[in-house]
C-alpha positions as CSV (number, residue, x, y, z in Angstrom):
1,X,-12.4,27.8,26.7
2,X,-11.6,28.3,22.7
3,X,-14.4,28.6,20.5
4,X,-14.0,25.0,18.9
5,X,-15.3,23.5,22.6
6,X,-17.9,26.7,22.9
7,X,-19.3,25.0,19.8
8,X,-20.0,22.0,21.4
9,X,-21.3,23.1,25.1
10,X,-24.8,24.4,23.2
11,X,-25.2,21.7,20.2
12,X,-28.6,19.9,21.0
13,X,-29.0,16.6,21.8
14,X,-25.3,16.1,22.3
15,X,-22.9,15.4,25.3
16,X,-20.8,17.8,26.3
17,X,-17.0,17.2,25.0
18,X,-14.2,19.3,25.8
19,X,-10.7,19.3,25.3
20,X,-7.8,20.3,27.7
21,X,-4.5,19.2,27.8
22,X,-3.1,15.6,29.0
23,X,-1.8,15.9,32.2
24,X,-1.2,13.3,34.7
25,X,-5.1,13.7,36.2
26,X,-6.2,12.1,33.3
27,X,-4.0,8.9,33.4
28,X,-6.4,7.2,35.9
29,X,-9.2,7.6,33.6
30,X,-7.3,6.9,30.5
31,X,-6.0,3.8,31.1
32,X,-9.4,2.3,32.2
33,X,-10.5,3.6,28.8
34,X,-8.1,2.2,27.2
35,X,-8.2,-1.3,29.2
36,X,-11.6,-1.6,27.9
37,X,-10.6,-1.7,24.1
38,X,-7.5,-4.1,24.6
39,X,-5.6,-1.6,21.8
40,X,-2.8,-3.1,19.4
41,X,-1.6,-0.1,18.1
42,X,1.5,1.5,20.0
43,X,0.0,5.0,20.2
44,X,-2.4,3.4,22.7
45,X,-1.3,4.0,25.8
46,X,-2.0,7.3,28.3
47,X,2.2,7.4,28.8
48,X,2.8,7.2,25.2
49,X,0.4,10.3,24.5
50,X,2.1,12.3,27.7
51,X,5.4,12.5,26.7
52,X,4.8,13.8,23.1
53,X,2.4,16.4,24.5
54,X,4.3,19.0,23.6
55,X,5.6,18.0,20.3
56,X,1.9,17.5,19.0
57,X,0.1,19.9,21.5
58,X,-1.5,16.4,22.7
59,X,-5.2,17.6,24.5
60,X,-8.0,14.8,25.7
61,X,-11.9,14.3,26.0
62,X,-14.4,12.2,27.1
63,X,-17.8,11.5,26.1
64,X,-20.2,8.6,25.0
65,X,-18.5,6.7,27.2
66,X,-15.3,7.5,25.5
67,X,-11.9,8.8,25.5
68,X,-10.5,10.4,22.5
69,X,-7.2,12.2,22.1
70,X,-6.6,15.5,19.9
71,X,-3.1,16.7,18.1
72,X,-1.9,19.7,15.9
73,X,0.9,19.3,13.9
74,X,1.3,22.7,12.4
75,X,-2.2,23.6,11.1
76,X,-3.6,20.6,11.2
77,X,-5.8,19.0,13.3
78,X,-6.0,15.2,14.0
79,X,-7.9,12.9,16.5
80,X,-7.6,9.6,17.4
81,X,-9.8,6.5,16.9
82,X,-12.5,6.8,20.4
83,X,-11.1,4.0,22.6
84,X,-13.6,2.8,25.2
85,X,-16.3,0.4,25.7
86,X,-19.2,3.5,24.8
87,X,-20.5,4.9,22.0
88,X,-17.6,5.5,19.3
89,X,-19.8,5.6,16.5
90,X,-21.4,8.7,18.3
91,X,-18.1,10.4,19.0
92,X,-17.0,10.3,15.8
93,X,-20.4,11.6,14.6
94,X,-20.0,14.6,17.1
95,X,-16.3,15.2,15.5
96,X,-17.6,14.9,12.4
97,X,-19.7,18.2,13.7
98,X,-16.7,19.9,15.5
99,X,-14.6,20.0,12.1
100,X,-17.7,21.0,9.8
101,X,-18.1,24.2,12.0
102,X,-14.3,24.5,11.9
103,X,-14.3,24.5,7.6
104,X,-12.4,21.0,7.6
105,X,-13.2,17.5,7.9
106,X,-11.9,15.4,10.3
107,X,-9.0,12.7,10.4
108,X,-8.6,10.2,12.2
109,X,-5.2,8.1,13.3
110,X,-4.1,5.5,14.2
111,X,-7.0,3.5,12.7
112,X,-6.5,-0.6,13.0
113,X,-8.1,-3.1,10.7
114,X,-11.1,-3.3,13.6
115,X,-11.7,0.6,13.3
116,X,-11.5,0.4,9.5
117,X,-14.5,-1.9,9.0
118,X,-16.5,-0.3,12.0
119,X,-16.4,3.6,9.7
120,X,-17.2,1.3,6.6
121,X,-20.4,0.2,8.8
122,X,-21.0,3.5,9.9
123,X,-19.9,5.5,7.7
124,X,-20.4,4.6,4.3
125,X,-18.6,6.3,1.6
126,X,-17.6,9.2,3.7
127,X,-14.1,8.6,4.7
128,X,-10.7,7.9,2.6
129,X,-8.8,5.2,4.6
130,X,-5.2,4.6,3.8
131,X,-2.4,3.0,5.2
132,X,1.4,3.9,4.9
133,X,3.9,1.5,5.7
134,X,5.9,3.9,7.3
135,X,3.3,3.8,10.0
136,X,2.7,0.2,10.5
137,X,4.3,-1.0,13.9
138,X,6.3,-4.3,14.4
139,X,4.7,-6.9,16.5
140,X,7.4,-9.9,17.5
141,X,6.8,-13.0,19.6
142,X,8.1,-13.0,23.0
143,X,9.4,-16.5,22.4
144,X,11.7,-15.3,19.3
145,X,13.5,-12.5,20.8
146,X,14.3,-14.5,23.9
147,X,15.2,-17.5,22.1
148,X,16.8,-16.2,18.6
149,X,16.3,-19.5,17.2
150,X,16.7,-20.1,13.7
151,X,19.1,-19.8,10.7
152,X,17.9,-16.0,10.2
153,X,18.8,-15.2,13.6
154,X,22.2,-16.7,14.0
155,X,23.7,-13.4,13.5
156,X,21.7,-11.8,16.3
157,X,23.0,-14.9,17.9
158,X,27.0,-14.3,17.3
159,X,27.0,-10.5,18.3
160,X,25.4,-11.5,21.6
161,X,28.1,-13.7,22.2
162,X,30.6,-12.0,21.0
163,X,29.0,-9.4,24.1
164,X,29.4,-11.8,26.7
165,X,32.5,-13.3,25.6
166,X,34.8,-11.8,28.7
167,X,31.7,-11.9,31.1
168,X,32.2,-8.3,32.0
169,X,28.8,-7.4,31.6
170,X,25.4,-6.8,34.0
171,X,21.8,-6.3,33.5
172,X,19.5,-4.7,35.7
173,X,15.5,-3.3,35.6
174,X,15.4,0.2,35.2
175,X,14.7,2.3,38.6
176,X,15.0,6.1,39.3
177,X,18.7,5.9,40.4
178,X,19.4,5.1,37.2
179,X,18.2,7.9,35.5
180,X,20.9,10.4,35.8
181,X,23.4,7.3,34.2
182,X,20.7,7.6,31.5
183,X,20.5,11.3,30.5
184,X,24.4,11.3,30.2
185,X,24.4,8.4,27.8
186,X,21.8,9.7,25.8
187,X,24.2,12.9,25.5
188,X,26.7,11.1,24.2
189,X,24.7,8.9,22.2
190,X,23.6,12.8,20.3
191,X,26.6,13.2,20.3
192,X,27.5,10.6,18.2
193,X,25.2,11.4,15.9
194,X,26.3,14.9,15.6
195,X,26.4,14.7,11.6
196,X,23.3,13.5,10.8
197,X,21.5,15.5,13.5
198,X,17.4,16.6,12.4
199,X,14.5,17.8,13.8
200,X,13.2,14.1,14.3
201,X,16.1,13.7,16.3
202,X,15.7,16.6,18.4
203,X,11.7,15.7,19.2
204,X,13.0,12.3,20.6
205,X,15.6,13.3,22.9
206,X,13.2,16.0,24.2
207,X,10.3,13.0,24.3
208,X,12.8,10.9,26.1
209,X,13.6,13.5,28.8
210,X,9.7,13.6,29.3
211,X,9.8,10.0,30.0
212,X,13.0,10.2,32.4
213,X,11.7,13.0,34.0
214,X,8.5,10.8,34.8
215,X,9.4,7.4,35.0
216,X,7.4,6.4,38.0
217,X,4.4,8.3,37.8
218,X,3.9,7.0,34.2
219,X,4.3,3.5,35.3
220,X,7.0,3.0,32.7
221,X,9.3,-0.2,33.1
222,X,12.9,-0.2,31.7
223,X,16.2,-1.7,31.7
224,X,20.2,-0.7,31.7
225,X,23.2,-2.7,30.7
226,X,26.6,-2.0,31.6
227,X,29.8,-3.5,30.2
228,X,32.9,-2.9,32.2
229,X,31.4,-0.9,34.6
230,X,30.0,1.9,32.2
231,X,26.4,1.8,30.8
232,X,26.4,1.0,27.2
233,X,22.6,0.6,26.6
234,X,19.1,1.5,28.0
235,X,15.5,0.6,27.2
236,X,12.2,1.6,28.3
237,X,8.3,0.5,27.6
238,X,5.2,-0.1,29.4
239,X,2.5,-2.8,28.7
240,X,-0.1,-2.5,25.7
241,X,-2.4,-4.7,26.5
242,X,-3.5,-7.9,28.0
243,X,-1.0,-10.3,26.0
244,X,1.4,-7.2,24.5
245,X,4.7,-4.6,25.7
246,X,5.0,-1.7,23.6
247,X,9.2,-0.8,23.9
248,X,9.1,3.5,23.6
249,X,13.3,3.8,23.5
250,X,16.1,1.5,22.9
251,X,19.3,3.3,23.2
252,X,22.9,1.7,22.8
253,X,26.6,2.6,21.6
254,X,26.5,1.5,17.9
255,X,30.5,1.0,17.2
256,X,29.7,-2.1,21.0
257,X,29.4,-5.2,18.7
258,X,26.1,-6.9,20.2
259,X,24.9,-4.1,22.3
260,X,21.3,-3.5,20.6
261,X,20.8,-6.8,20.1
262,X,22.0,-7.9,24.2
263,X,19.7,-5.0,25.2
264,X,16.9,-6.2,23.4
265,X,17.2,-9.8,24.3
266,X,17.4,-8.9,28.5
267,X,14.9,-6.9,28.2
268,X,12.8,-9.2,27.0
269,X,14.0,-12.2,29.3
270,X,13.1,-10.0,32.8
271,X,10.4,-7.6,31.8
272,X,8.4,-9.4,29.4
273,X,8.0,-13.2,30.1
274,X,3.8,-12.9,30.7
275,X,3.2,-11.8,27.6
276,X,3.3,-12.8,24.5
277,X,3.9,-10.1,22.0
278,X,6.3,-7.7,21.8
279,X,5.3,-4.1,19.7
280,X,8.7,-2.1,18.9
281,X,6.7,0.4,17.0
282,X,6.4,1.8,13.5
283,X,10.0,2.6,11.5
284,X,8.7,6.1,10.6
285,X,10.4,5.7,6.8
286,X,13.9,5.8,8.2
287,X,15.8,3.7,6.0
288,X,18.4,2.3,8.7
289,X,15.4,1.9,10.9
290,X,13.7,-0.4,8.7
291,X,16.6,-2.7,8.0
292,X,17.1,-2.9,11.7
293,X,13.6,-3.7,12.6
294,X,13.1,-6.2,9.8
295,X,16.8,-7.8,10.4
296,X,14.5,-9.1,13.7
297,X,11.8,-10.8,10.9
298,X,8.4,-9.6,12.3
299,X,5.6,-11.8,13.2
300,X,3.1,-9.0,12.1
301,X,3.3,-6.0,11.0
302,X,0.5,-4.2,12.5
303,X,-1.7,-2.2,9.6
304,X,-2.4,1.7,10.8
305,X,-4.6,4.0,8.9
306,X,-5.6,7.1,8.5
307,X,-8.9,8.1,7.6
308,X,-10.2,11.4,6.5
309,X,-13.3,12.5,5.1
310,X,-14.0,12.7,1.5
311,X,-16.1,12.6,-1.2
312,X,-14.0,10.4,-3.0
313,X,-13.0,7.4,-0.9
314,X,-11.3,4.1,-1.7
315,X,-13.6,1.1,-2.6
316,X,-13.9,-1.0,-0.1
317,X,-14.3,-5.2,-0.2
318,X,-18.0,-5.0,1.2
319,X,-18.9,-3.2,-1.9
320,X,-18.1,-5.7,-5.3
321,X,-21.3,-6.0,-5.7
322,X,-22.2,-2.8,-6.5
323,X,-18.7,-2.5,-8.7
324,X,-20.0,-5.3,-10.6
325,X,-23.3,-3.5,-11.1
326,X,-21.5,-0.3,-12.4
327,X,-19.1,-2.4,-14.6
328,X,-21.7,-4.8,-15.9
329,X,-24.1,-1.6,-16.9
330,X,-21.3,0.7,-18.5
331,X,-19.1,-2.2,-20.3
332,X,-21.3,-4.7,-20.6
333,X,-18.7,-7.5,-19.2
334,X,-20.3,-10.8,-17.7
335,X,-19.7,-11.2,-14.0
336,X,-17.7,-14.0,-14.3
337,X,-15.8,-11.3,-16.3
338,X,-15.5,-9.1,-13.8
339,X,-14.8,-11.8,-10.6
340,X,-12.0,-12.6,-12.4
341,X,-10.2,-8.6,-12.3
342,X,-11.7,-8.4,-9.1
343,X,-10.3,-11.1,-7.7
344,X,-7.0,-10.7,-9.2
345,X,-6.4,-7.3,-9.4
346,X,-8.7,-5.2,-6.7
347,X,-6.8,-4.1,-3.9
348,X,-7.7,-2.0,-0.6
349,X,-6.3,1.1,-1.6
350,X,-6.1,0.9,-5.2
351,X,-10.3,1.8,-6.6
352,X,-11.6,4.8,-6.4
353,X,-15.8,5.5,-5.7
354,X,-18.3,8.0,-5.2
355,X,-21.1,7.5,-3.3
356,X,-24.5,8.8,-4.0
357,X,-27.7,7.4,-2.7
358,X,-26.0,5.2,0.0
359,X,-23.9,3.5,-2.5
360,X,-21.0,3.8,-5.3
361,X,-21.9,5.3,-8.4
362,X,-18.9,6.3,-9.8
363,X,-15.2,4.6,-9.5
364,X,-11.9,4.2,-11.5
365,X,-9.1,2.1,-10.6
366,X,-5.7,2.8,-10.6
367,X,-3.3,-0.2,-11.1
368,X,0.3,0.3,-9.7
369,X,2.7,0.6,-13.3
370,X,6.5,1.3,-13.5
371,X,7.6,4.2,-16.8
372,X,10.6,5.5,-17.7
373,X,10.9,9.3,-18.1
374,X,13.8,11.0,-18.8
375,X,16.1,8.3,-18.4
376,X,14.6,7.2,-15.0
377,X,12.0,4.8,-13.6
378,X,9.0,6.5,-11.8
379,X,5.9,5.1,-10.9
380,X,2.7,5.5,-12.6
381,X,-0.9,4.4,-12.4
382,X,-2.6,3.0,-15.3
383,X,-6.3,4.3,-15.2
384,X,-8.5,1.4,-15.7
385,X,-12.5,0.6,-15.7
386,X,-13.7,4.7,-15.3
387,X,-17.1,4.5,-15.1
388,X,-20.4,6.2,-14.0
389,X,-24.2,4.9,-14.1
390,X,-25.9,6.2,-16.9
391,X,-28.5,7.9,-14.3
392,X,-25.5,9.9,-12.3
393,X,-23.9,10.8,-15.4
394,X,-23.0,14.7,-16.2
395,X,-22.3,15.4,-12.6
396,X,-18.7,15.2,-13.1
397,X,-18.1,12.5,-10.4
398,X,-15.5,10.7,-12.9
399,X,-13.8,13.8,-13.4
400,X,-13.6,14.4,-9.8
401,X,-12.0,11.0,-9.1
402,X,-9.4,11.5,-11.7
403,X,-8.5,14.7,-10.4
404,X,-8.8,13.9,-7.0
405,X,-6.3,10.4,-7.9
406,X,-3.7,13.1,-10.2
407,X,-3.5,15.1,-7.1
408,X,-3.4,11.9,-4.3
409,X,-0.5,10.3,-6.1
410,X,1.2,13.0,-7.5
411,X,2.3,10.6,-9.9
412,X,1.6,10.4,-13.8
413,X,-1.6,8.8,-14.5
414,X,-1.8,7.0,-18.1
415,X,-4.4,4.8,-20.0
416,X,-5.5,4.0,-23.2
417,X,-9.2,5.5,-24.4
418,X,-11.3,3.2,-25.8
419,X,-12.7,5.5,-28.7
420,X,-12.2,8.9,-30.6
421,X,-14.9,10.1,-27.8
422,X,-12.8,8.8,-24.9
423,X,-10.1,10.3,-26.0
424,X,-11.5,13.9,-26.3
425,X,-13.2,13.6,-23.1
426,X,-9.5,13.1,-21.3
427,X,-8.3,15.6,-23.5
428,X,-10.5,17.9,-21.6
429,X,-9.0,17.0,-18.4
430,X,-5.4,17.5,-19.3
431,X,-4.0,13.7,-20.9
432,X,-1.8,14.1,-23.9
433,X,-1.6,11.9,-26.7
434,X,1.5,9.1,-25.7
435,X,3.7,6.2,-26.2
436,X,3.3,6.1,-30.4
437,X,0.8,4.4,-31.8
438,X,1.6,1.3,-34.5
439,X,-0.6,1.2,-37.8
440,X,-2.8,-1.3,-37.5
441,X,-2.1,-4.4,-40.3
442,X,-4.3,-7.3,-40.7
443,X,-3.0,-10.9,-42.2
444,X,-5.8,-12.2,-44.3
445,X,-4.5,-15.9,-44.7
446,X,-7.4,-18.0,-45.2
447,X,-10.0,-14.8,-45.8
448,X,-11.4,-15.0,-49.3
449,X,-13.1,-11.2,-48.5
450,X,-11.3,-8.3,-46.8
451,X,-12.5,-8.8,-43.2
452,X,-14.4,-6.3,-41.2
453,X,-12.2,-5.6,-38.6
454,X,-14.8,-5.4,-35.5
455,X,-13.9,-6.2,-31.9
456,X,-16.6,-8.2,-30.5
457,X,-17.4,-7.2,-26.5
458,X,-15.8,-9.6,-24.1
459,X,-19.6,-11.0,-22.8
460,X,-20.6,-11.9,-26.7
461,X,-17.3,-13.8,-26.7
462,X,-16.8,-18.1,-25.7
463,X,-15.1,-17.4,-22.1
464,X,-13.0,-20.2,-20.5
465,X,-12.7,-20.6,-16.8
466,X,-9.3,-19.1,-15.9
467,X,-6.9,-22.1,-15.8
468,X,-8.8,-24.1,-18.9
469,X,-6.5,-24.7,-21.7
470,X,-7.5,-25.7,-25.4
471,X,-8.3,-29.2,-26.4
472,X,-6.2,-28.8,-29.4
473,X,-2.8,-29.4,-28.6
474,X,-0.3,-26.6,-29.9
475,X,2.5,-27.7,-32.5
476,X,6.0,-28.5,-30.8
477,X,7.5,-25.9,-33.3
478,X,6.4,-22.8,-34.7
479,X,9.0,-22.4,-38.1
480,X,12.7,-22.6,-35.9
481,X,10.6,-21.8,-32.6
482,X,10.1,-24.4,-30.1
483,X,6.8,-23.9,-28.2
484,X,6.0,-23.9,-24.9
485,X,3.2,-21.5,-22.4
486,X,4.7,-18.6,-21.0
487,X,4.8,-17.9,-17.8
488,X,4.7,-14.2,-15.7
489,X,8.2,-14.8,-14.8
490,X,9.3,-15.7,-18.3
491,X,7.0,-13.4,-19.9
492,X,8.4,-10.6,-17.8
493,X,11.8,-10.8,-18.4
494,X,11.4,-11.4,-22.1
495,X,9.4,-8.1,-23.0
496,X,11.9,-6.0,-20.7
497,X,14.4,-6.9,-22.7
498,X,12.7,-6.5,-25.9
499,X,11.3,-3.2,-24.8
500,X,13.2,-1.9,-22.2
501,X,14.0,2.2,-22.4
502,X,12.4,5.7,-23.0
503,X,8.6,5.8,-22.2
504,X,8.6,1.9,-21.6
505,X,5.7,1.0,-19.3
506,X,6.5,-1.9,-17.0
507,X,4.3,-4.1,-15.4
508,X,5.7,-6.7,-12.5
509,X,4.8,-10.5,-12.3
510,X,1.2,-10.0,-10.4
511,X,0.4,-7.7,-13.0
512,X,1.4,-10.1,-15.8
513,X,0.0,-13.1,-14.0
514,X,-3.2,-11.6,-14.5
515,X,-2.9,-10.5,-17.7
516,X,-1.9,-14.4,-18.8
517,X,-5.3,-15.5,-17.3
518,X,-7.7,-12.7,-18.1
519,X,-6.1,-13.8,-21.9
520,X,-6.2,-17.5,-21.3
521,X,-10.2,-16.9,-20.2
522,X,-11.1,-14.9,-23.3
523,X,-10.1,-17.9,-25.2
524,X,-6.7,-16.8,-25.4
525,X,-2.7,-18.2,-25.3
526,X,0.4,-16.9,-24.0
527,X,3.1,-18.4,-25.8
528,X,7.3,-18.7,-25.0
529,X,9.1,-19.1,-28.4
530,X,12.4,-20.4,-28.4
531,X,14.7,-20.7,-30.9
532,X,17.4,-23.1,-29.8
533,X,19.9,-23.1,-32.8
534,X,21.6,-20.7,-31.0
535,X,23.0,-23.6,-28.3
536,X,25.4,-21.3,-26.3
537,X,21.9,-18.4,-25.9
538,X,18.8,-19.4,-27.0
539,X,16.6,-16.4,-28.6
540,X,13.0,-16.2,-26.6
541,X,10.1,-14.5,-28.2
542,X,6.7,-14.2,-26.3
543,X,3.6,-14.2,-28.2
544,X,-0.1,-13.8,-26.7
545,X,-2.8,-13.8,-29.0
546,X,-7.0,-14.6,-28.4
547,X,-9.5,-15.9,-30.5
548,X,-12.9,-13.6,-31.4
549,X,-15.3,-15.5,-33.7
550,X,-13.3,-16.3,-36.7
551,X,-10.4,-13.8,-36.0
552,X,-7.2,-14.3,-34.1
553,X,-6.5,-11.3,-32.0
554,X,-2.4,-10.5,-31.1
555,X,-2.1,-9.0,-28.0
556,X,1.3,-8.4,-27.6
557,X,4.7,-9.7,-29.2
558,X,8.1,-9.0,-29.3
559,X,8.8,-10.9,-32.8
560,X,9.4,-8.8,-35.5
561,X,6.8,-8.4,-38.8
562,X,8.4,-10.2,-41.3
563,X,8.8,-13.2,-38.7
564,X,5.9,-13.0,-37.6
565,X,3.5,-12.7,-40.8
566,X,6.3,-15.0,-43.0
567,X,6.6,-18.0,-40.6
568,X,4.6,-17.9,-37.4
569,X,1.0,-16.7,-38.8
570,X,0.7,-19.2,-41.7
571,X,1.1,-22.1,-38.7
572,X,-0.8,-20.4,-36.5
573,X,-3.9,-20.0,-38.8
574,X,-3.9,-23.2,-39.4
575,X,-3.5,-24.5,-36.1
576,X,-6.2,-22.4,-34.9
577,X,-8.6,-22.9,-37.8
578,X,-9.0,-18.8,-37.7
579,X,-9.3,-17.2,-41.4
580,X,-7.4,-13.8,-40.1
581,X,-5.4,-11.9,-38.1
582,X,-4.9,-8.7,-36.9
583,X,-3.0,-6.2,-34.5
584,X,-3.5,-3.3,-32.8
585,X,-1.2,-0.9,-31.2
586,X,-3.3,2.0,-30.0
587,X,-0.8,4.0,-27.9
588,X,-2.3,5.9,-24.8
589,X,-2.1,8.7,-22.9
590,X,-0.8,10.6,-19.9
591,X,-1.7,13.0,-18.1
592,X,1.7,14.5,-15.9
593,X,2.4,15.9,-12.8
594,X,4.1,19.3,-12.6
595,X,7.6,17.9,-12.3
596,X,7.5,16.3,-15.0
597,X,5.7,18.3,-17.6
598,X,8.8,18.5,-19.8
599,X,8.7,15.2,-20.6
600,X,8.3,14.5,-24.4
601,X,5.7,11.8,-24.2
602,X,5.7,10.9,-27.6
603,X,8.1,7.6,-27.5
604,X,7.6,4.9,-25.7
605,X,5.7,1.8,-25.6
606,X,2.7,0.8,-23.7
607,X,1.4,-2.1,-25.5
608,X,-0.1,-4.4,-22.5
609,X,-2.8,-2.8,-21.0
610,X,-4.3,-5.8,-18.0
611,X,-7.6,-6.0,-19.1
């Protein structure tokens, strides 16, 4: 017995859980488990965990009325989700304890939507739960691979045909005197693959021969086609669940037009016509994979997570009310302020919190953002809404997010600080000055004084509901610019163009789309400018600009100054009623992962900031 389940055998009040490795004693016991929860996820099944057994060092336990399974992968340690109709919020509590003596915490995986919301429950705050759509397996209806039926599938369609076209050809289920034919073609089918040859590779010939080896005694079903005479294809799955077949292999000779897709459909028509789903697993990242398995259009594709304690976990949707609570305190924002980001712009995956008390505290978001660097577009996060409640300030839980988000996405993280302060707090924590930073100019117009130039909070402003337009109609023409509201897609393509290269940060259409209505609801227009004396190309413009008090605010346009203060403000101004105008470049700045710290940060533009 190791000292991990010597741990457990004397901790009070606990059941006693110990590991050994999956063999085939525990398939009995297994699969009742595992009947009792109905699973979705592939990695469900007791054959599907006893043929990788080796690769991932694959041990089981029971307790709480509950089966869980254990894997190493190098150093680390993983366990499933408990599967069973006991206790799994007790399990997890006593592997929660197994990993703390152990000096880690534990992770858990495959995790589906059900277990996600049952550790939110449970466990509030203490786990980071995160999906990667490399992991997320492909669920199909039985009814559309049998029946291929559509325009999208017509060329699924024409290969089978083109299969069957001399009628040379014969299915047949899968039994053990077919398993010989089987480990020869999967030689060849290595063979083939010679050239691109990895260690992935390797693991799945070596599962398969685990599943050939065992066919029977696992209960697996499969199926074999031959064309003239020689097999050219081989499948093999088992049931999921009630209503679902997981398929483990698919094997076939790529340069036999129709063979995957003939293989596929059979298997289907014989094995699978009680249920109703199909899972053909997760595409693991492969490229090729992925094209194949979407080529097939997916009814679902299944969500997996993996969730792993932290102190710093992803905010979830059960908590916007206490995000509202934190923003509303630290900005000052009006909730109807704030439902509009969060219903536009929080994601699962993409707020940061800290809990303290039984609740968040702490959080930043970090919006998905496109820059250029070096000549080359990487992705970004644009650091949005860091905040802390004035009672659990100087604990450094802001800080720790940050850090914690640097180190997640190993990606650059940028923003733009709200004040001198701001900005030397950030400083602290290793963000640069970036992007430039335009002077500020205000346009007096109408203004018999020099204007205080004071931006009013967003909750002292007149806010619109989002989708609420002015009463006052805006002029057809602006000087030679025809007027019309911009859209995201318009919008979009305009500023790329106008802005497009070194140090550029690039929003996409979701982003914009929100940007258009958090403007349009802070008494704000987005404006398309076209100047049509150019017949053969019209020149666009964009222009967004707000109202505060007796100011109008520009947000963000691509005209140039002269145009802009010479023809477009006088109109403006007067359309409005405002008695000045201003604009405010502020630049940002980035902090920069270790690749790229020889970026020179200084160019760029950022502009647009959501918010």
């Amino acid at each position: 017995m190791d000292c991990e389940n010597r741990v457990e055998l004397y901790a009070p009040k606990q059941e006693k859980l110990v590991f050994h490795p999956i063999s085939m004693d525990d398939r009995d016991w297994m699969n009742e488990k595992l009947k009792e929860d109905n699973p979705r996820a592939c990695e469900y099944t007791f054959a599907n965990n006893y043929i990788w057994a080796k690769v991932y060092d694959v041990q089981v336990g029971t307790a709480y009325g509950c089966g869980v399974v254990r894997y190493r992968e190098g150093e680390r340690i993983q366990y499933s989700f408990p599967f069973g109709n006991g206790s799994k919020k007790s399990m997890i509590a006593h592997l929660k304890k197994i990993c703390a003596v152990h000096g880690y915490g534990l992770s858990l995986y495959p995790v589906t939507d059900e277990g996600r919301s049952q550790l939110i429950e449970w466990f509030p705050g203490e786990f980071e739960i995160s999906a990667d759509r490399d992991d997320f397996d492909y669920v199909y209806t039985v009814e559309k691979l049998l029946s291929l039926k559509g325009k999208k599938l017509h060329g699924k369609r024409n290969h089978i045909a083109r299969f069957m076209d001399d009628g040379d050809w014969q299915y047949e289920p899968m039994t053990e005197r077919h398993i010989s034919e089987c480990r020869r073609m999967a030689k060849e089918w290595t063979a083939l693959r010679a050239e691109k040859w990895n260690e992935e590779m390797e693991q799945e010939i070596s599962v398969l021969e685990v599943a050939l080896s065992n066919f029977k005694e696992l209960g697996l079903c499969g199926g074999v086609l031959y064309k003239g005479g020689e097999l050219v294809a081989f499948t093999i799955g088992e049931p999921l669940n009630e209503d679902s077949f997981v398929v483990h292999f698919e094997k076939a000779f790529p340069d036999l037009q129709g063979a995957y897709p003939m293989i596929n459909q059979q298997f289907v028509l014989h094995e699978m016509r009680n249920y109703q789903y199909v899972n053909r697993e997760e595409d693991t990242g492969d490229p090729g994979l992925r094209k194949a398995k979407l080529s097939y259009y997916p009814d679902i594709l299944l969500r997996k997570y993996r969730a792993a304690e932290s102190h710093v976990v992803f905010a979830n949707e059960t908590e916007q009310e206490y995000i509202t609570e934190i923003w509303n305190r630290c900005f000052g924002d009006s909730r109807a302020y704030i439902a509009l980001y969060l219903e536009n712009r929080f994601e699962q995956e993409n707020m940061y919190v800290v809990y303290q008390d039984n609740r968040p505290v702490s959080m930043a978001s970090f919006l998905r953002v496109q820059v250029t660097i070096n000549g080359k577009k990487e992705y970004a996060r644009y650091v949005y809404a860091v905040a802390t409640l004035p009672e659990y300030r100087k604990r450094g839980y802001a800080s720790e997010i940050i850090k914690y988000a640097a180190v997640k996405y190993g990606e650059p993280l940028i923003l733009q600080p709200a004040d001198r302060d701001a900005q030397e707090y950030y400083e602290k924590r290793g963000f640069v000055e970036a992007f430039g930073e335009s002077p500020c100019w205000i346009y007096a117009g109408r203004c018999v004084e020099k204007p205080n130039l004071h931006i009013l909070p967003v909750q002292e402003r007149t806010l619109k509901a989002a989708g609420e337009t002015d009463t006052a109609e805006m002029p057809e023409m602006l000087g030679r610019w025809m007027v019309s509201d911009a859209d995201e897609k318009e919008y979009k393509v305009v500023r790329d163009q106008a802005f497009a290269g070194e140090g550029y940060v690039e929003w996409d259409e979701e982003a914009i789309a929100y940007a258009i209505r958090e403007n349009q609801f802070c008494d704000g227009r987005t404006l398309l400018l076209t100047d049509e004396t150019k017949a053969a190309n019209p020149q666009k413009a964009i222009l967004m600009y707000r109202m505060e008090q007796d100011s109008l605010h520009i947000m963000e346009t691509t005209l140039d100054d002269d145009e802009l203060h010479n023809i477009i403000l006088p109109e403006l101004l007067e359309h409005t009623g405002a008695a000045w105008a201003y604009e405010r470049n502020m630049g940002g700045m980035v902090l920069l992962p270790g690749r790229l710290q020889d970026w020179d940060c200084r160019a760029g533009y950022l502009g647009l900031t959501l918010g």
